[in-house]
C-alpha positions as CSV (number, residue, x, y, z in Angstrom):
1,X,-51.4,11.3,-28.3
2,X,-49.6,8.6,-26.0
3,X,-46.5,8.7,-25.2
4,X,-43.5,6.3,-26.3
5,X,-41.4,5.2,-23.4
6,X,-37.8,4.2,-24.3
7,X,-35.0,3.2,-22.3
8,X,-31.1,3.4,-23.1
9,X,-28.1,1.9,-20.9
10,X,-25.2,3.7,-20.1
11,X,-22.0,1.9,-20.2
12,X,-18.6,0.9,-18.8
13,X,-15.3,0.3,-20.3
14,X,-13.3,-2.2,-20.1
15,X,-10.2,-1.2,-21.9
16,X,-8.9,1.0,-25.4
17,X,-10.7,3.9,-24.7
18,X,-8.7,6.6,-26.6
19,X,-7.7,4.1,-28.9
20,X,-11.2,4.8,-30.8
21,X,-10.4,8.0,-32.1
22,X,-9.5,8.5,-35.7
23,X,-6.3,8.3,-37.1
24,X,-5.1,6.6,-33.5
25,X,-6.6,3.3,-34.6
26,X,-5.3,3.9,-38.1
27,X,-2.0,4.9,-37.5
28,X,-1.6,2.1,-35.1
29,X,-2.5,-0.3,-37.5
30,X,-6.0,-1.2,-35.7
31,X,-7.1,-1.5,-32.2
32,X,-9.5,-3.4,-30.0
33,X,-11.8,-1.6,-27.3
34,X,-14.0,-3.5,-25.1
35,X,-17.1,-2.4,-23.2
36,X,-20.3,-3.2,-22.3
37,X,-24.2,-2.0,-21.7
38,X,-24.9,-1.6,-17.9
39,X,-28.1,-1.7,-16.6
40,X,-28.6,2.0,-15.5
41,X,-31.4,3.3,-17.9
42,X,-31.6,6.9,-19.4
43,X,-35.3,7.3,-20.0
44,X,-36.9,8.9,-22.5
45,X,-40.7,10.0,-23.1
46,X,-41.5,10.9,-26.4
47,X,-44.8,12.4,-27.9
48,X,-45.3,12.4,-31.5
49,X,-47.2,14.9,-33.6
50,X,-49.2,18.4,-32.3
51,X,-48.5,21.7,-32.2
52,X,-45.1,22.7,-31.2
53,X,-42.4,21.2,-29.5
54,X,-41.0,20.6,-26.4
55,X,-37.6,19.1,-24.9
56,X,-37.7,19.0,-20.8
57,X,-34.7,17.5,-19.0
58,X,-36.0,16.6,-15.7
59,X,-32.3,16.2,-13.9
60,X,-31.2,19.5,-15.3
61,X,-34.7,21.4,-14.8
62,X,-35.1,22.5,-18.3
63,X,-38.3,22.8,-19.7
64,X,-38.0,24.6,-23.2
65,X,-41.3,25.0,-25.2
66,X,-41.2,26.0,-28.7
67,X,-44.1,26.9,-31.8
68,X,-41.3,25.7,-34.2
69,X,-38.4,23.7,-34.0
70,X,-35.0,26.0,-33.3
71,X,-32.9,26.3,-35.6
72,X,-30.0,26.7,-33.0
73,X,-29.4,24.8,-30.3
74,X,-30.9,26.3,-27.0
75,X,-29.0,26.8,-24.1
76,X,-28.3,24.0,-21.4
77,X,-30.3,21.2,-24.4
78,X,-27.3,21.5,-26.9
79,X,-26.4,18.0,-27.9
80,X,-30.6,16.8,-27.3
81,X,-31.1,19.5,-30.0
82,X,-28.1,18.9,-32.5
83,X,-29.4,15.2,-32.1
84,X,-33.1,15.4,-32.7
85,X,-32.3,18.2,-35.4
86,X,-29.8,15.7,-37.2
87,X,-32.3,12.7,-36.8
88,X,-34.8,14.4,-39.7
89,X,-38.1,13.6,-37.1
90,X,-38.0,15.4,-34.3
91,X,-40.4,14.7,-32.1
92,X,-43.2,16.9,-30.9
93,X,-42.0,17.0,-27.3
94,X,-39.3,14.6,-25.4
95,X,-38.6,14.3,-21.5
96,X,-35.6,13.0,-20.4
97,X,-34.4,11.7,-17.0
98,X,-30.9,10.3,-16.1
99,X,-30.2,8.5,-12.7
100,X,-26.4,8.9,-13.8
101,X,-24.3,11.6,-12.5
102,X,-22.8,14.1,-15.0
103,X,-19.4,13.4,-15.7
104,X,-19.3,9.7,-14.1
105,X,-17.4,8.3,-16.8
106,X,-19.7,6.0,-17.7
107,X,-20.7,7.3,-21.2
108,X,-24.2,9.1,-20.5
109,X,-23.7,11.9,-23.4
110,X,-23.1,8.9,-25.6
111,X,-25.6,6.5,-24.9
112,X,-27.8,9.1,-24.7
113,X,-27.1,10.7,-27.9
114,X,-28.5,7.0,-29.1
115,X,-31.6,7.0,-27.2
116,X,-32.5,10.4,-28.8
117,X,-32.0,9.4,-32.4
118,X,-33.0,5.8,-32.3
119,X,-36.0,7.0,-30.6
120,X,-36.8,9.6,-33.2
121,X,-36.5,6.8,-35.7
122,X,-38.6,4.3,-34.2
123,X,-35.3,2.0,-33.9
124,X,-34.3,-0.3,-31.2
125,X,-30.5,-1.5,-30.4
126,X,-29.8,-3.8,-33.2
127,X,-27.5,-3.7,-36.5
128,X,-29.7,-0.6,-38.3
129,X,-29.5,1.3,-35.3
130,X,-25.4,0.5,-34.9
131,X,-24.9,1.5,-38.5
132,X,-26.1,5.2,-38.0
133,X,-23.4,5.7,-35.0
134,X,-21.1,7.7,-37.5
135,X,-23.8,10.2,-37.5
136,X,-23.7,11.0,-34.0
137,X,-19.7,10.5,-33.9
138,X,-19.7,13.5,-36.5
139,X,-22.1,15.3,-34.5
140,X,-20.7,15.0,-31.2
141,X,-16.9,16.2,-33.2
142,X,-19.3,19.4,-34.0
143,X,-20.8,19.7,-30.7
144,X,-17.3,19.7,-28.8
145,X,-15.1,21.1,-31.8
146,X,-12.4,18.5,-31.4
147,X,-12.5,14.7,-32.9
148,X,-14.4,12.3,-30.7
149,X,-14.1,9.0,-30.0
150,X,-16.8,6.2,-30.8
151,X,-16.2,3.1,-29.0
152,X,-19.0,4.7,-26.2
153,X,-22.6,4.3,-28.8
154,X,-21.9,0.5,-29.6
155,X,-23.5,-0.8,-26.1
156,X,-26.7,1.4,-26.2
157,X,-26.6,0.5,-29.7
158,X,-26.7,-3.2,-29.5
159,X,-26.5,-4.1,-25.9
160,X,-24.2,-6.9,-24.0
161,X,-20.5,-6.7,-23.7
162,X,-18.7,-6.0,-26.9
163,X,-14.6,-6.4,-28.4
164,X,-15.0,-3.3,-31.1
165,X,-12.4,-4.1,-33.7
166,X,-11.4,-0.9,-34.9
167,X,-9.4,-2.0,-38.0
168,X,-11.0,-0.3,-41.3
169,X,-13.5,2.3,-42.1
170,X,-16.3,1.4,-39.4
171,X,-15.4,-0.9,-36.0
172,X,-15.9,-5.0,-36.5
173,X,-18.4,-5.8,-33.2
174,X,-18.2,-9.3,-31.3
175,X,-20.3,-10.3,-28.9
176,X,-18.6,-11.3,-25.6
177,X,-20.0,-13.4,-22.6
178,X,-18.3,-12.2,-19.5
179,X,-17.2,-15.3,-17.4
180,X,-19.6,-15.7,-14.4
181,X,-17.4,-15.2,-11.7
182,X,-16.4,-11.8,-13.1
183,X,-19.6,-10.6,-12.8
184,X,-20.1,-11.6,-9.0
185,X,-16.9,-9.8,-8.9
186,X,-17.0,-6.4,-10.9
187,X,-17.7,-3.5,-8.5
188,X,-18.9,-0.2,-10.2
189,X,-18.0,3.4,-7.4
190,X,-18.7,7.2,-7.6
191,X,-15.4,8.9,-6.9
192,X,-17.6,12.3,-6.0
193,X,-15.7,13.9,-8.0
194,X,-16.9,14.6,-12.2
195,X,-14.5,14.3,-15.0
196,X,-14.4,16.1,-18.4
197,X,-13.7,13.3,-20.7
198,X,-13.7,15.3,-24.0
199,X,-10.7,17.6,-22.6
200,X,-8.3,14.5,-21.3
201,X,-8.4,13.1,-24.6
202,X,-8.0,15.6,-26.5
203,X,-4.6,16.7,-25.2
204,X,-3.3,13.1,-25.6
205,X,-5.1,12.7,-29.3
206,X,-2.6,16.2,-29.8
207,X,0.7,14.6,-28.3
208,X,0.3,11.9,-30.4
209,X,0.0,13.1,-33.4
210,X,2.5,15.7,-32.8
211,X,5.0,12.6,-31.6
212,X,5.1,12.6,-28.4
213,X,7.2,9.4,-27.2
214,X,5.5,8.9,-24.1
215,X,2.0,9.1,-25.2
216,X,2.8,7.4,-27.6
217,X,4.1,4.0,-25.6
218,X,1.2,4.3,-23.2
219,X,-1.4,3.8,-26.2
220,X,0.6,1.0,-27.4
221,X,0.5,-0.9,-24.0
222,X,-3.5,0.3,-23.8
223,X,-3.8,-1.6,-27.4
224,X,-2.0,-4.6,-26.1
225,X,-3.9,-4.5,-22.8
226,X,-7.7,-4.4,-24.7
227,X,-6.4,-6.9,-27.1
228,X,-5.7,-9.4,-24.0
229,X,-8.9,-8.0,-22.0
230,X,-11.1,-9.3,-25.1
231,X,-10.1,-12.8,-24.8
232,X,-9.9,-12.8,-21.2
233,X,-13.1,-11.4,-20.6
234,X,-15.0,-14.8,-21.1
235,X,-12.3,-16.6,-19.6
236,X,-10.2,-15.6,-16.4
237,X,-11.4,-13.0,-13.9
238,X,-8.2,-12.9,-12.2
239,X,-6.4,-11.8,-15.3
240,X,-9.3,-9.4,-16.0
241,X,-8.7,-8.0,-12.7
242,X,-4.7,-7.8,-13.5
243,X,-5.4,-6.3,-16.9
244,X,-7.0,-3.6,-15.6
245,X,-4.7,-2.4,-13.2
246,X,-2.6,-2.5,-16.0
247,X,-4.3,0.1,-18.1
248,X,-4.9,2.3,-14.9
249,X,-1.2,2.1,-14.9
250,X,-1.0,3.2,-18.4
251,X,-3.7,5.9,-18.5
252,X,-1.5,7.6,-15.4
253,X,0.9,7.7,-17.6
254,X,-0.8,9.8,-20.3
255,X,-2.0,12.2,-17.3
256,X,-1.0,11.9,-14.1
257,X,-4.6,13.5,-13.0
258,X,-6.4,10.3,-14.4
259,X,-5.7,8.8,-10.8
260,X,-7.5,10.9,-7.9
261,X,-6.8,10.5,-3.9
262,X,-9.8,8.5,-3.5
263,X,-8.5,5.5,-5.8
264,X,-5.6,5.6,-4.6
265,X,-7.3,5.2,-0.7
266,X,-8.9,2.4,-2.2
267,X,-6.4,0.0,-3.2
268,X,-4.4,1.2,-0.3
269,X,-7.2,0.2,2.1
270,X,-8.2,-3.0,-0.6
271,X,-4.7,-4.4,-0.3
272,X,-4.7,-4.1,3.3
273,X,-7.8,-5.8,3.8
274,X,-7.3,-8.3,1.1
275,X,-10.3,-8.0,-1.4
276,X,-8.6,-5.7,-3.9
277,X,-7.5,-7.3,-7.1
278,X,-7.4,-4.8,-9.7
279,X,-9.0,-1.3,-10.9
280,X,-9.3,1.3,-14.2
281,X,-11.3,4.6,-14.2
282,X,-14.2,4.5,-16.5
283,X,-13.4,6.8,-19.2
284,X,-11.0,9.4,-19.2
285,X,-10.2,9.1,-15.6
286,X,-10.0,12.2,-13.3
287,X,-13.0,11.8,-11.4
288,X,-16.1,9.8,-12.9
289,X,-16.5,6.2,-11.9
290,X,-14.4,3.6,-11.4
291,X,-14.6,-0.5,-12.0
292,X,-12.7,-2.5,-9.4
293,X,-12.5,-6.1,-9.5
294,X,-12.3,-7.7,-6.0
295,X,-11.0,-11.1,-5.0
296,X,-13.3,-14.0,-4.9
297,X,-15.8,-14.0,-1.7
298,X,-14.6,-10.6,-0.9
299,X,-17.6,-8.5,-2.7
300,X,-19.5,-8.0,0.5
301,X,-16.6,-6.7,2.4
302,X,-15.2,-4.9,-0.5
303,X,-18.6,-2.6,-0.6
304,X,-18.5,-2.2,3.2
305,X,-15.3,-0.6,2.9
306,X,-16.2,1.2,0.0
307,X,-19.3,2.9,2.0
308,X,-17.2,3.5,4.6
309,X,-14.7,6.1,2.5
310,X,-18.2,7.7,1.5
311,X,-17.9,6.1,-2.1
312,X,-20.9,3.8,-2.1
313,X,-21.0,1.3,-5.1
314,X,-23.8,1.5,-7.9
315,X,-26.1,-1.1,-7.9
316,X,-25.4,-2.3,-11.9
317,X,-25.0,-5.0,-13.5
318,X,-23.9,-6.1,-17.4
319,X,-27.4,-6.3,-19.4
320,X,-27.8,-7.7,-22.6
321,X,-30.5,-5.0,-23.9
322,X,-29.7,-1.8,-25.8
323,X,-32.1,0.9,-26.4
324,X,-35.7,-0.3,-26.4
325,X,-39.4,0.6,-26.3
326,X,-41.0,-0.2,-23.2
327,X,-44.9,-2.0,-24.1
């Protein structure tokens, strides 16, 4: 029995995270996220077929072995089970290795939750694949016993950069082509420091519903923001760069903990030197990763610096692919 070898991007976010849980998007009237596949691969084996089964994380050093498939989730391989158990097929064994740091920001639980089913299903990214992400939105709800957000499965899903148009039942997806200059000019660091993503949103999902003004006005300027990011995307870097200093701005305002010491050394030091133009955390903020877009010509400076302060960029870049099958 040969193994499958599958590959899934992670991701990073551009602006309206938050925005993607339900009723946010709903009560608001609808909302635009925008994000796209980066090309750091999770990797999965899988081996179809035989006796038992087997799920090995190879990051983590699990290596569980099983004469029948679980019927609970084991410990440390929660969310691989309650995804391979919700798929219908799971496989005989699956190994899985992440070059990703927990808690970067940049949507590994996610992506990876769609490299697990699609690759029980024998689906690559594409439209059937993207269709089955409210599966793994309810699961994820069940795995963390709070609503989750969804925006996070579209790039592993169907690869590229994507405006999510979250305005009925299921998210409208439209293809974006970032403008080239932006991508010489995107910057991807490792704060060091991990973030719990689940936990920040869920106490502002609870202060809005229950009202609150303030949490409140900072999702409406993050709506506003990702509606502008999706047409600028294509168009202007320097307003790219502007709009995302705004939503850093705005996420601070939800939690002042979204913005650590070492972002704030870096536009310090950025502005100083002159290559900073404008920064977000990925995700929730807190820790995790953040994208920083630096001034035209500057990059190679820019990541000097950034090694300097012990915060050494990833080497990523947008990719068009999703999940897919390797040979």
């Amino acid at each position: 029995m040969n193994p499958e070898h599958w590959r899934v991007p992670v991701r990073i976010d551009f602006a309206g995270g938050t925005l993607d849980l339900w009723p946010i998007y709903a009560m608001m009237g609808g909302c635009v996220t925008v994000n796209a596949a980066v090309d750091l691969w999770i990797e999965l084996d899988v081996v179809r077929g035989g006796p038992g089964h087997r799920i090995t994380s190879r990051d983590l050093g699990i290596d569980l072995a099983f004469d029948a498939w679980p019927a609970e989730p084991p410990k440390g391989l929660s969310w691989v089970w309650r995804v391979l158990d919700g798929s219908g097929a799971p496989p005989a064994a699956v190994s899985i290795h992440s070059p990703v740091p927990q808690g970067s920001g940049l949507g590994v639980s996610s992506c990876l939750g769609v490299g697990l089913l699609g690759s029980a299903l024998g689906l690559e990214a594409g439209q059937d694949l993207a269709r089955k992400v409210p599966i793994l939105r309810d699961m994820e709800s069940r795995e963390l016993q709070t609503p989750a957000g969804w925006q996070d499965y579209y790039p592993a899903a169907l690869g590229g950069a994507l405006a999510l148009h979250w305005d009925g039942p299921d998210p409208r997806w439209e293809r974006l082509e970032p403008h080239p200059r932006l991508l010489a000019d995107l910057v991807v660091f490792y704060t060091g420091k991990p973030h719990h993503s689940g936990l920040t949103n869920w106490e502002a999902y609870k202060r809005f519903i229950e009202g609150d003004t303030q949490t409140r006005q900072a999702l409406s300027d993050i709506r506003g923001i990702a509606l502008e990011m999706a047409r600028a995307l294509p168009a202007d870097p320097s307003e790219v760069a502007g709009l995302l200093e705004r939503e850093g701005q705005a996420r601070v305002k939800l939690s002042p903990a979204v913005e650590t010491d070492a972002m704030r050394a870096v536009r310090e030091r950025g502005r100083r030197e002159g290559w900073y133009a404008g920064m977000k955390p990925c995700g929730a903020g807190g820790g995790g990763c953040c994208l920083l877009v630096v001034k035209d010509g500057t990059r190679e400076a820019a990541e000097a610096s950034l090694r300097e302060m012990g915060l050494p960029p990833l080497d990523l870049r947008i990719t068009p692919k999703g999940l897919h099958r390797l040979g």
